[in-house]
C-alpha positions in Angstrom: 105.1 104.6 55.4 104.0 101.2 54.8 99.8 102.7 55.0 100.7 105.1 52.4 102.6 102.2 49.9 99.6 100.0 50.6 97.3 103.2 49.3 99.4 103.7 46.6 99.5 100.2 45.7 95.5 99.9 45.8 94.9 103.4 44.1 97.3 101.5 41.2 95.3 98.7 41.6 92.1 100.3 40.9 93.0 102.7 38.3 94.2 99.4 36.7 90.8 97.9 37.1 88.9 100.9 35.9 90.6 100.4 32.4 90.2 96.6 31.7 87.2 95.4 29.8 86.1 93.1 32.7 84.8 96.8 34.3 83.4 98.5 31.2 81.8 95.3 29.6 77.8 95.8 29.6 75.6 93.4 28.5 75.5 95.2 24.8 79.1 93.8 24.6 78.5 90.5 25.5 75.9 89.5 23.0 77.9 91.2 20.2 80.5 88.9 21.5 78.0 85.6 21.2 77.2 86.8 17.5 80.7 87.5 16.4 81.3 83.8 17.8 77.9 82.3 15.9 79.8 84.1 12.4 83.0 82.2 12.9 81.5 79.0 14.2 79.5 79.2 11.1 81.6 79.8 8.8 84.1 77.1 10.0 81.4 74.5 10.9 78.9 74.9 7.7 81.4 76.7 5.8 78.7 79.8 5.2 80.9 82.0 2.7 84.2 81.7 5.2 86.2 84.0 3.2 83.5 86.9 4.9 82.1 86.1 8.1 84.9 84.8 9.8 86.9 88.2 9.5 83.4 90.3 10.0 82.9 87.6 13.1 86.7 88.9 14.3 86.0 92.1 13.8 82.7 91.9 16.2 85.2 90.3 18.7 87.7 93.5 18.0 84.9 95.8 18.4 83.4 94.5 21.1 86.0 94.8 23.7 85.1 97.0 26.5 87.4 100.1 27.1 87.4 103.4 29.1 86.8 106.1 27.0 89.5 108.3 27.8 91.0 108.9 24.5 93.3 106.2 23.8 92.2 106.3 20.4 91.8 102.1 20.0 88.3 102.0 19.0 86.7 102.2 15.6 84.8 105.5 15.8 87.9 107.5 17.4 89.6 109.6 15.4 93.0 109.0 14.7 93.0 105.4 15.9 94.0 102.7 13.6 90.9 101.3 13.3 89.4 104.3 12.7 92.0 105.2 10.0 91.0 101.4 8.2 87.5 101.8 8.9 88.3 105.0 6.0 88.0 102.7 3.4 84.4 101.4 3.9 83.5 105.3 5.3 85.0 106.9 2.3 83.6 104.0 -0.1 87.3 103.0 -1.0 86.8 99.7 -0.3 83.7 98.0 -2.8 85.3 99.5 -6.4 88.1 97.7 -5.5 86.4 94.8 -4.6 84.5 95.0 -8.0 87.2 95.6 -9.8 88.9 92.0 -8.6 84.9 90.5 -9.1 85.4 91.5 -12.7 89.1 90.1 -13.1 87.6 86.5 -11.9 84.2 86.5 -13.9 83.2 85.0 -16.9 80.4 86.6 -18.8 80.2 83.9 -21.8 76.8 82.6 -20.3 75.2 86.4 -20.2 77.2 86.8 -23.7 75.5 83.9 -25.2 71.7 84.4 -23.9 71.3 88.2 -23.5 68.2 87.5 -22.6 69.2 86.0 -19.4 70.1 89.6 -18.4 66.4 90.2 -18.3 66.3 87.9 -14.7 68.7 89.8 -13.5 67.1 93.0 -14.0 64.0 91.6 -12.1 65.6 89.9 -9.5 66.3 94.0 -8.5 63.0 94.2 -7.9 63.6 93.1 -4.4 65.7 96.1 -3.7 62.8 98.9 -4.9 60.4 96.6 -2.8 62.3 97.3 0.6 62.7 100.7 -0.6 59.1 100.9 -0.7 58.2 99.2 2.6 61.3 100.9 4.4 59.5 104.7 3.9 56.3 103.0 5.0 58.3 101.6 8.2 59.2 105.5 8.7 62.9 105.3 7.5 64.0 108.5 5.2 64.1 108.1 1.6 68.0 107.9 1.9 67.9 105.8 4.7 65.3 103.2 2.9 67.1 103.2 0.0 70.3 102.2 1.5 68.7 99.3 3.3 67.0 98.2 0.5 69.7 97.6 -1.6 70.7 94.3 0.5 68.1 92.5 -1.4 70.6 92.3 -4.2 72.9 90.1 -1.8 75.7 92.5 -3.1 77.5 93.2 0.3 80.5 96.1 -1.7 77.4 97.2 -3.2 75.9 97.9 -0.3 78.6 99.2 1.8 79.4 101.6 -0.6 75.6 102.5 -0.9 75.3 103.5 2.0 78.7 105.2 2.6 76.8 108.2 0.5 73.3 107.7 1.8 73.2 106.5 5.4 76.5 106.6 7.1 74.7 106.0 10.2 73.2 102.8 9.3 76.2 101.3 7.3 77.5 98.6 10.1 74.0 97.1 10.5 73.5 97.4 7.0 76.9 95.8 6.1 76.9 93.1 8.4 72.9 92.5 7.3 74.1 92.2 3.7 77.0 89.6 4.1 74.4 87.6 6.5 72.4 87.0 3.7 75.1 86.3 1.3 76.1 83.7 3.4 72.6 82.5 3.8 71.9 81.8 -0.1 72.1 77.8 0.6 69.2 78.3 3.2 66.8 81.0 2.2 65.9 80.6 -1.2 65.8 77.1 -1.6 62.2 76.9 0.2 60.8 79.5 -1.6 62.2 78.1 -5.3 60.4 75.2 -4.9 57.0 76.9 -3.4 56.5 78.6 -6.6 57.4 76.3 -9.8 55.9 72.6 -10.2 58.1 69.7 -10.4 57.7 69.8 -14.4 59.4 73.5 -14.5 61.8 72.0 -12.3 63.1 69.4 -15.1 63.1 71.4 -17.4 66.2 71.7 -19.8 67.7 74.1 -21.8 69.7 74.7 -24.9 73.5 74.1 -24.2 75.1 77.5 -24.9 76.7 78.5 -27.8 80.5 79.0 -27.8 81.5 83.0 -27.3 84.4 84.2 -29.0 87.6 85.7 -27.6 86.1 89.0 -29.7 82.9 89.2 -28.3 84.1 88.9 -24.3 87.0 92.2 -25.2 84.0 94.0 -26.8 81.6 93.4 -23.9 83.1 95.3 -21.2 83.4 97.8 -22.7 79.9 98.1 -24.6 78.8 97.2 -21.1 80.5 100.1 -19.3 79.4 103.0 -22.1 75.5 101.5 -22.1 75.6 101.0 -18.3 77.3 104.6 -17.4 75.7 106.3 -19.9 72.4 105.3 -18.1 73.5 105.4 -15.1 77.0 108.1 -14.4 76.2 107.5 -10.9 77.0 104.0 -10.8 80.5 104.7 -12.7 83.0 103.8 -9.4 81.0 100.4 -9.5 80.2 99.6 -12.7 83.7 101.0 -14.1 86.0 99.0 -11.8 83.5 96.1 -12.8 84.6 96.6 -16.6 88.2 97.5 -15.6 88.8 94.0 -14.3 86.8 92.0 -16.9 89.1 93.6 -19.5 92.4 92.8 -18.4 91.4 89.7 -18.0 89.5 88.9 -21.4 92.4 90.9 -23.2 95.3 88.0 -22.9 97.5 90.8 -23.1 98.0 92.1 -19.1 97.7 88.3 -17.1 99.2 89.4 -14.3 97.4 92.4 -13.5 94.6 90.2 -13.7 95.5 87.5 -11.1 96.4 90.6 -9.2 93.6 92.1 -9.5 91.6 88.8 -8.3 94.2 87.1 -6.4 96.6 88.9 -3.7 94.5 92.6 -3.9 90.9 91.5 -3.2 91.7 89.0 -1.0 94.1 92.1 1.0 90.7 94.6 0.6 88.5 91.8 1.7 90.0 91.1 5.0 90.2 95.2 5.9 86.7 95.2 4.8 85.6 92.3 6.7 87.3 92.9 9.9 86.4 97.0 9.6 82.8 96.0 9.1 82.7 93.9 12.1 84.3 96.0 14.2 82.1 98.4 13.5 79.2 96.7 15.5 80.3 98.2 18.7 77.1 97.4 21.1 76.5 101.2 21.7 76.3 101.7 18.1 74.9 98.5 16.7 71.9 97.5 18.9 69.5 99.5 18.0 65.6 99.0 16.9 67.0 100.4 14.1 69.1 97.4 13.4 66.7 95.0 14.2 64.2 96.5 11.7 67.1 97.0 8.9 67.6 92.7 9.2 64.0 92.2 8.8 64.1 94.5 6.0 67.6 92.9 4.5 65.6 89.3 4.6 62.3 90.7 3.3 64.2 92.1 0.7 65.9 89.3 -0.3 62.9 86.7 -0.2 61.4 89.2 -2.8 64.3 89.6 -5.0 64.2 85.8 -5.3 60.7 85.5 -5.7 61.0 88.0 -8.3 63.5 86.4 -10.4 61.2 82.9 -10.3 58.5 84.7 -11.0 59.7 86.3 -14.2 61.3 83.2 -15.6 57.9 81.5 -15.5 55.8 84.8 -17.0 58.4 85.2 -19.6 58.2 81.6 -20.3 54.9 82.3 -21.5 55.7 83.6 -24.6 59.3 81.7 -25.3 58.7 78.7 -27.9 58.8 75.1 -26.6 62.3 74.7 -27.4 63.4 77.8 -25.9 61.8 77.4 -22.7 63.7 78.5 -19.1 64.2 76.3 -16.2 62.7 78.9 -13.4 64.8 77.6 -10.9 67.9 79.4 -12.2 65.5 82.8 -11.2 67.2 82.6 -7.8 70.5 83.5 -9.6 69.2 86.9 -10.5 70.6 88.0 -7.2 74.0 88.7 -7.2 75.6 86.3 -4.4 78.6 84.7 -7.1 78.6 82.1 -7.6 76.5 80.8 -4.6 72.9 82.0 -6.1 74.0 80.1 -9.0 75.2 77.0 -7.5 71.6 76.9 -5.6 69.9 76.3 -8.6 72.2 73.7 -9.8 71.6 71.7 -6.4 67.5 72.3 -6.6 68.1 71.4 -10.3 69.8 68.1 -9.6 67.8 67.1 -6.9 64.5 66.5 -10.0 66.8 66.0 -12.4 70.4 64.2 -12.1 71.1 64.7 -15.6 70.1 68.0 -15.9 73.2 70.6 -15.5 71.8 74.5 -15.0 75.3 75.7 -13.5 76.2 77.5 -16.6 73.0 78.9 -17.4 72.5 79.9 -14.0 75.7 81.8 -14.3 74.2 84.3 -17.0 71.6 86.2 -14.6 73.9 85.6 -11.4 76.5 87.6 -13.2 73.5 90.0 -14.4 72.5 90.5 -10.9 76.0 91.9 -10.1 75.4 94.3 -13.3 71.9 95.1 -11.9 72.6 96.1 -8.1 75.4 98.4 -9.2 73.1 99.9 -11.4 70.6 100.3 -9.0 72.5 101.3 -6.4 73.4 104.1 -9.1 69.6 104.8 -9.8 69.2 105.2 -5.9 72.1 107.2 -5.7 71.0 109.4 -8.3 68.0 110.1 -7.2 68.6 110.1 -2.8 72.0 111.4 -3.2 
């Protein structure tokens, strides 16, 4: 009697063991673990956009726990699970219009309003993300697949997640998680590479304070913006319509607090189910791949060009701008669409030649381009792959 509790007891024992973490957890799960904990320390430590990597670096500690696979339905990729039924929103692409439609509620496009031209570094900052594209097919990606990784070089992470919701569903965690990396790196990356390609007179140089935009032009513009942008580009609409939505109701004066809903209480809700979704999503049997690793060389190589791209323009196009209308290439960095970080970079490089000299605002006008220009080129890519 007492040999038969004691097997009992141990056959409890061991079933119990079987189905703890300690005896699934592979080496996969453990560095997943270590980079889920390198998110949160920096976020907390360097404060490296917080408000993303430290639910994204949860996530990879949510996703990362080992399990038995005998349909308990707790991870991400089981169907029915509450994860899994979260994870809908980045699968299904419900997740990024919403977070674009907040973006819109909290930006102010007086700076693009007043120097349309500034929309012209945006649109070549972009070039970063057909670059990728490029070098992804060479790499032996498919067209779909290359064009959803190259789309991180417009340091738009919803852009990206929803991006590749329609053209790689495959890739999207390493994509997603590749994406927000970047973002987060803006205050490291581009710096180096701002001041490799202008001279320290570009760097001082200063521009014409802009000119005051009226309450009529910034209710027209979103929705000029959304006819010329959709128009062009129907493919884009989810994007590029929520985008509008949101900069309406707030430029209107008339709906306040659907605004500061809009970029208050609802994006920060979508951003947290986003983040942690994404970061659970990096399981280790689904994340390390050589696929990965070649999608975060791409994501960097792709960004380095977008920002290249942006300088690069501003000191071509300077060429044929009159003295007094010249552009201080430093705010080319902006063209990516990391707001307001990309712009804030070029403020801080500005400063740093120049104590006096304040590009904040006009960085603003090809930052907020860039979000314009990596919807509509995720559209063009969609159009095109989808």
């Amino acid at each position: 009697m007492q040999e038969s509790f004691l097997s009992f007891l141990w056959d409890n024992m061991h079933t119990f063991w079987s189905y703890t973490g300690f005896a699934n957890a592979e080496s996969g799960h453990v560095i997943m673990l270590l980079v889920g904990l390198v998110f949160i320390f920096l976020a907390i430590r360097y404060e490296f956009e917080p408000m993303l990597l430290i639910p994204i670096g949860f996530g990879m500690l949510i996703g990362n726990i080992p399990f038995l696979n005998a349909g308990l339905q707790i991870g991400i990729y089981e169907e029915g699970s509450v994860l899994n039924t979260l994870y809908q929103g980045v699968v299904k692409g419900w997740y990024p219009p919403l977070i674009f439609l907040g973006i819109g509620a909290m930006t102010d496009f007086s700076a693009l309003i007043s120097n349309p031209k500034l929309m012209l570094i945006g649109a070549a900052a972009q070039f970063g993300i057909f670059g990728a594209y490029v070098i992804a097919l060479q790499m032996g990606f498919e067209p779909n697949q290359a064009g959803a990784i190259g789309i991180i070089g417009g340091a738009d992470g919803p852009t990206a997640i929803f991006l590749s919701s329609k053209l790689a569903p495959n890739l999207m965690g390493a994509i997603a998680v590749s994406a927000y990396s970047y973002m987060a790196l803006v205050p490291i990356i581009p710096p180096p590479f701002m001041r490799l390609l202008t001279t320290k007179k570009e760097r001082v140089i200063r521009m014409k304070a802009p000119r005051v935009v009226s309450q009529t032009e910034k209710v027209i513009f979103p929705i000029v913006g959304l006819l010329l942008t959709a128009f062009l580009v129907p493919s884009g609409l989810p994007l590029l319509g929520m985008l509008f939505f949101g900069n309406l109701i707030k430029e209107s004066g008339v709906t306040r607090r659907l605004a500061e809903t809009a970029r208050g209480p609802m994006i920060d809700i979508v951003t947290i189910l986003l983040g942690i979704t994404v970061g659970a999503s990096t399981q280790a049997t689904q994340f390390l791949t050589l696929d990965s690793i070649k999608i975060f060389s791409l994501g960097a190589l792709s960004f380095i060009i977008a920002t290249c791209a942006g300088v690069c323009f501003v000191k071509v196009f300077n060429l044929i701008l009159k003295k007094g209308n010249k552009i201080n290439p430093l705010i080319g960095n902006a063209g990516v669409s990391a707001v307001p970080d990309s712009a804030r970079i070029s403020q801080i490089e500005g400063l740093k030649y120049d104590p006096t000299n304040y590009l904040l605002m006009h960085a603003m006008g090809p930052n907020v381009a860039g979000v314009i220009g990596s919807a509509v080129a995720a559209g063009i890519l969609l159009g095109f792959l989808g």
